[in-house]
C-alpha positions in Angstrom: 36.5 -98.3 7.2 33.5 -100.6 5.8 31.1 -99.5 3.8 27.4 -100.1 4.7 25.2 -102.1 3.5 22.6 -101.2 1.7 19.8 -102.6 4.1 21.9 -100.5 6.8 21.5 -97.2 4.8 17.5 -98.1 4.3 16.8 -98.4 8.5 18.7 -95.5 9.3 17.0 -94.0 6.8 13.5 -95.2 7.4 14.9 -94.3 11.1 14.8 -90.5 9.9 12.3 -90.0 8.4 9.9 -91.7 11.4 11.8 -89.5 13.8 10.7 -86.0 11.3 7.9 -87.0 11.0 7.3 -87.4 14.6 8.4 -84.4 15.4 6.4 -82.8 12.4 3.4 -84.1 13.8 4.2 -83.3 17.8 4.6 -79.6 16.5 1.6 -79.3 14.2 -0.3 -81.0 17.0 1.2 -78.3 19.8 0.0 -75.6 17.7 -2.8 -76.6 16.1 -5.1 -78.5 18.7 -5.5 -74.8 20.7 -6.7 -73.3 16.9 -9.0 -76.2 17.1 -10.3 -76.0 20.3 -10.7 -72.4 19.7 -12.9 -72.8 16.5 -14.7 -75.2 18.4 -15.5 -73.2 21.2 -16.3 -70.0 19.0 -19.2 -72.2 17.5 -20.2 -73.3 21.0 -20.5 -69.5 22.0 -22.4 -68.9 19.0 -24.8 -71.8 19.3 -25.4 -70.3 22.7 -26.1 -67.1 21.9 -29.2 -68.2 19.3 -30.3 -70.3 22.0 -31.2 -66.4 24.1 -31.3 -64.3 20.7 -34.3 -62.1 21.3 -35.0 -62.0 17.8 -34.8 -66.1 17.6 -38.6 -66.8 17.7 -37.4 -70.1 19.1 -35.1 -68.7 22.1 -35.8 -69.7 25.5 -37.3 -66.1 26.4 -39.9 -66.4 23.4 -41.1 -69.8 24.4 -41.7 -68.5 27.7 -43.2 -65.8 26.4 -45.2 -68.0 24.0 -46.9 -69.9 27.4 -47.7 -66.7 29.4 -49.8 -65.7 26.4 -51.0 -69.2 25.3 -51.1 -71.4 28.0 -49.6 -74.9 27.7 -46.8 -76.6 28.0 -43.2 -75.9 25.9 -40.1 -78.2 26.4 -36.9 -76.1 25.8 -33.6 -77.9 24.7 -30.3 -77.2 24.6 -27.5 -79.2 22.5 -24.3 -77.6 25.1 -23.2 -78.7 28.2 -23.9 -76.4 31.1 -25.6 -75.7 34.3 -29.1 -74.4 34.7 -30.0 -71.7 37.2 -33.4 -70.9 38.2 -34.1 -67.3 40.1 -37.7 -66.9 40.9 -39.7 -63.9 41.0 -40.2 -64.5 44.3 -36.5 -65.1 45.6 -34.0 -61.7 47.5 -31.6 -61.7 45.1 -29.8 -59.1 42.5 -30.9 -61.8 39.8 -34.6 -62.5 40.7 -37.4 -63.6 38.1 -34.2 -64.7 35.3 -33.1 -67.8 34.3 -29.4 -68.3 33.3 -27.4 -70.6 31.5 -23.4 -71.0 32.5 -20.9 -73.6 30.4 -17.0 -73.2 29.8 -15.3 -71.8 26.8 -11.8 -71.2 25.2 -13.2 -67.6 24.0 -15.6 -65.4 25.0 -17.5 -63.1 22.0 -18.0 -59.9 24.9 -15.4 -58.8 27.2 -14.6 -60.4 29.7 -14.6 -59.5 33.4 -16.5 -56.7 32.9 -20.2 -58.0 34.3 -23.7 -58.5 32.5 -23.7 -57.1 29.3 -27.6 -56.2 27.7 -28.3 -57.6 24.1 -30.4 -54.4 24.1 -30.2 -50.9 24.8 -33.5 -50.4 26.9 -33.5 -52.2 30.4 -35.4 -50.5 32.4 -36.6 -52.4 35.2 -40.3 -51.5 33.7 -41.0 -51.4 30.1 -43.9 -50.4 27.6 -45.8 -52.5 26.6 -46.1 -52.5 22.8 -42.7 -51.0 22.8 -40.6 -53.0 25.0 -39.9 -56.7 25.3 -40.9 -58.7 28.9 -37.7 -60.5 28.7 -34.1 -58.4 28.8 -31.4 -61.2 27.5 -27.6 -60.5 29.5 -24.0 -62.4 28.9 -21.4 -61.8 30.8 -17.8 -63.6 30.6 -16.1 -64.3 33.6 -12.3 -65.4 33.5 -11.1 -68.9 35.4 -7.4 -69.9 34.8 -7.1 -70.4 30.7 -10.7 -70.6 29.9 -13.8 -68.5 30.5 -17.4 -69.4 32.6 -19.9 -68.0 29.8 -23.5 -67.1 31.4 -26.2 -65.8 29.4 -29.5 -64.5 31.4 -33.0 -64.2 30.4 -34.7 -61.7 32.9 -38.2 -61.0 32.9 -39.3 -57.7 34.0 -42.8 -55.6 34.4 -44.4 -54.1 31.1 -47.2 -51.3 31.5 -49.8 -49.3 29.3 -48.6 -46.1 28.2 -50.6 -44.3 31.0 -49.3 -46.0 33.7 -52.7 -47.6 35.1 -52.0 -51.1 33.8 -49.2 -53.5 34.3 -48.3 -56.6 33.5 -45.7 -59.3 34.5 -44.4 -62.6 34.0 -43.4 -64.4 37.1 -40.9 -67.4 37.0 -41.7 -70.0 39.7 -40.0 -73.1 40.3 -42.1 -76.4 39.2 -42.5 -77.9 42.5 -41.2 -81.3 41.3 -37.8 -79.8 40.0 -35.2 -78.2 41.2 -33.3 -74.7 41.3 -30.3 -75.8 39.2 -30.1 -78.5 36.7 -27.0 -79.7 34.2 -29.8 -81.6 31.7 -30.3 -80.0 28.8 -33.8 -79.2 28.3 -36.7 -77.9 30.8 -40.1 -77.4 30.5 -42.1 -74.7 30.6 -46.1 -74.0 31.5 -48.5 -71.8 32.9 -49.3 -71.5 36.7 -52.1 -68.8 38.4 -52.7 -66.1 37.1 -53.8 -63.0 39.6 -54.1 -59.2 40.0 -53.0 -56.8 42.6 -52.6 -53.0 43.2 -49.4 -52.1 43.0 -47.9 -48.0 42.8 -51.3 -47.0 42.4 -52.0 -49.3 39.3 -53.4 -53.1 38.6 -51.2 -55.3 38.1 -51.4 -58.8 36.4 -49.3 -61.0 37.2 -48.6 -64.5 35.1 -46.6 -67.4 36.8 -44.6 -69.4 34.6 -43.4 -72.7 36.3 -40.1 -73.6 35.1 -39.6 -77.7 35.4 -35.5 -78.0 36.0 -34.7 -81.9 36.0 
């Protein structure tokens, strides 16, 4: 039997070491790109949840917030791929006067499934005011196949004095040049009418916010 050359024994050599290698890399890749999608996706989650933190001075709820009392015009913008929903004050639905915010995610930070979950303890559909915020802040996780359809929800509700003869409520109202839902990812905020009615036997002021969706 001949022996091999030496140029033989190199290729097959250089041969084994591209096929390990290969397979080296196919494995690390198998296993690692779902730990990296999952990091990835953690910080998504998290940048999310600052953009609604009610104690972010910069969330969407405070800018809101910031108009009723101010007057002006805010922009809002968001660095995450999503959809806008706008629910007026004025619209029949279980989710009326609240804006929400819905993208995909690897991982959820609250359990999934399980409907809206409250950042705080308090949310009553009528607050006090100098003790309760206008706007209640909600994420809920909602599983699809592998992945999971992440909404958070800023819903504004009524505030009133601690007698009950005064209230007071910011009303979300669709900019009439936008629309309802919007994948861009900022808006704009600013004041509409403000008016007073009697409602349960108290005044009530009421403060439209117009919510530009492009």
């Amino acid at each position: 039997m001949m022996r091999m050359k030496k140029s033989q024994v190199d290729i097959i050599s250089a041969i084994i070491i591209v096929i390990i290698a290969l397979t080296l890399f196919s494995v690390a890749y198998f296993w690692g790109m779902p730990l990296i999608q999952k990091r990835q996706d953690t910080a998504l989650v998290e940048r999310a949840f600052r953009y609604f933190d009610p104690n972010n001075p910069n969330s969407i709820g405070k800018k809101i917030e910031y108009v009723a009392n101010f007057g002006g015009e805010q922009s809002f913008s968001i660095d995450l791929d999503g959809i806008w929903i706008l629910h007026p004050c004025n619209e029949n639905s279980l989710e009326n006067n609240s804006l929400l915010f819905t993208f995909s995610s690897k991982v959820s930070n609250v359990a999934p499934n399980l409907g809206w979950v409250p950042f705080s303890s308090n949310v009553n559909e009528i607050g006090k005011l100098g003790l309760d915020e206008p706007s209640v802040v909600f994420e809920r996780a909602d599983s699809t196949g592998d992945r999971y359809n992440i909404t958070f929800k800023a819903w504004f509700r009524e505030l009133e004095n601690l007698d009950g003869s005064k209230g007071y409520k910011i009303c979300l109202v669709q900019d009439p040049s936008g629309r309802k839902t919007s994948t861009a990812k900022y808006i704009k905020i600013s004041k509409g009418d403000i008016k007073t009615v009697q409602k349960d036997g108290k005044s009530l002021t009421i403060t439209e916010i117009k919510i530009l969706l492009v």
